[in-house]
C-alpha positions, 0 to 999 in steps of 0.5 A: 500500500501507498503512504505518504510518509512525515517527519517531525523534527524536534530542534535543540534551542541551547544554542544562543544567537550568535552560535547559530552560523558556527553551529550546523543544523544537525548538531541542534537536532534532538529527534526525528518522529516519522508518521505515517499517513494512510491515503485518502479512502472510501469505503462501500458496503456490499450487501448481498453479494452471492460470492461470485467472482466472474472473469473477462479475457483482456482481449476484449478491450479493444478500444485503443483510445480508453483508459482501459487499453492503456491500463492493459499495455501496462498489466502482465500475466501471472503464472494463474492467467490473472492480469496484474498492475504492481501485483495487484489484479484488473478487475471490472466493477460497476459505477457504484463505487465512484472509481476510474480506471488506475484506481487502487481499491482492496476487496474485502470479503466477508472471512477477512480475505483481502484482495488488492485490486486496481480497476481494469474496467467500469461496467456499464449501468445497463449491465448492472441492477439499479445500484449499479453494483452487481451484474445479472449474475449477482457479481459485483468483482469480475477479474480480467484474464488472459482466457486461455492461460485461466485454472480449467476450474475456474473457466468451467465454473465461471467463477474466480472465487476457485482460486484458492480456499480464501477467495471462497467468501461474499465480498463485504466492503470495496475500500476505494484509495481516493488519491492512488490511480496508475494512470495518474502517476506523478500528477498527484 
């Protein structure tokens, strides 16, 4: 995860006025407090999630002018067929949670699991129910595969949630990092 990182610098004033050219800034230091500051976040329930976890192959993304496109030129495949940005896996979600492609965002479920995720891909509201979260298959986290390197499970299931033990759970909450987009780098 991202912080930004500050510094607290206690400075030794024993120095009188007249010593201060000879004396350097470091020898008047007593201590240096460093903080970490979280990113800015929201965080959004998810309620009623059934634990499903679809997949679209990346090669579906086919306009080279979006933000998805570019994302994808950037992403690479790991040895499980999942597309990655800074380990962290392109998933689809739907307009509910205020993100844009880049963003940074963890997938919570319901037992603990975290999942870093980044958006891949925004679903369009007409794909979604009314809030704009779940799809008609009752997903609302839809990762982005490379469809021929995918687990035979998962492909034949329709279903990421096959990956492993953990991922077997409803999501609970999408905590979006507000100010963390890849496509953003340096603009921040």
């Amino acid at each position: 995860m991202i912080a930004t990182m500050l510094f607290s610098v206690k400075i030794n004033v024993k120095a009188e006025n007249s010593d201060l050219p000879k004396v350097g800034i470091t020898s008047m230091i007593d201590e240096i407090d460093t903080f970490i500051v979280p990113p800015k976040r929201t965080k959004y329930l998810i309620v009623g999630h059934n634990g499903k976890k679809t997949f679209m192959g990346y090669k579906a993304i086919t306009n080279k002018t979006s933000n998805q496109y570019a994302l994808q030129q950037e992403a690479y495949t790991d040895e499980e067929g999942f597309r990655k940005i800074d380990n962290r896996y392109c998933v689809a979600i739907g307009t509910a949670f205020n993100a844009e492609v880049g963003q940074h965002f963890d997938a919570e479920l319901e037992n603990g699991t975290i999942i870093e995720c980044i958006v891949g891909d925004i679903k369009d509201d007409k794909d979604t129910d009314v809030t704009n979260t779940f799809t008609s298959q009752g997903c609302c986290l839809e990762f982005i595969v490379d469809s021929k390197k995918i687990c035979g499970t998962i492909k034949y299931m329709g279903d990421c949630s096959y990956r492993c033990e953990e991922w077997n759970s409803p999501c609970f909450q999408y905590i979006v990092y507000d100010e963390l987009n890849f496509l953003k780098k340096g603009e921040e």
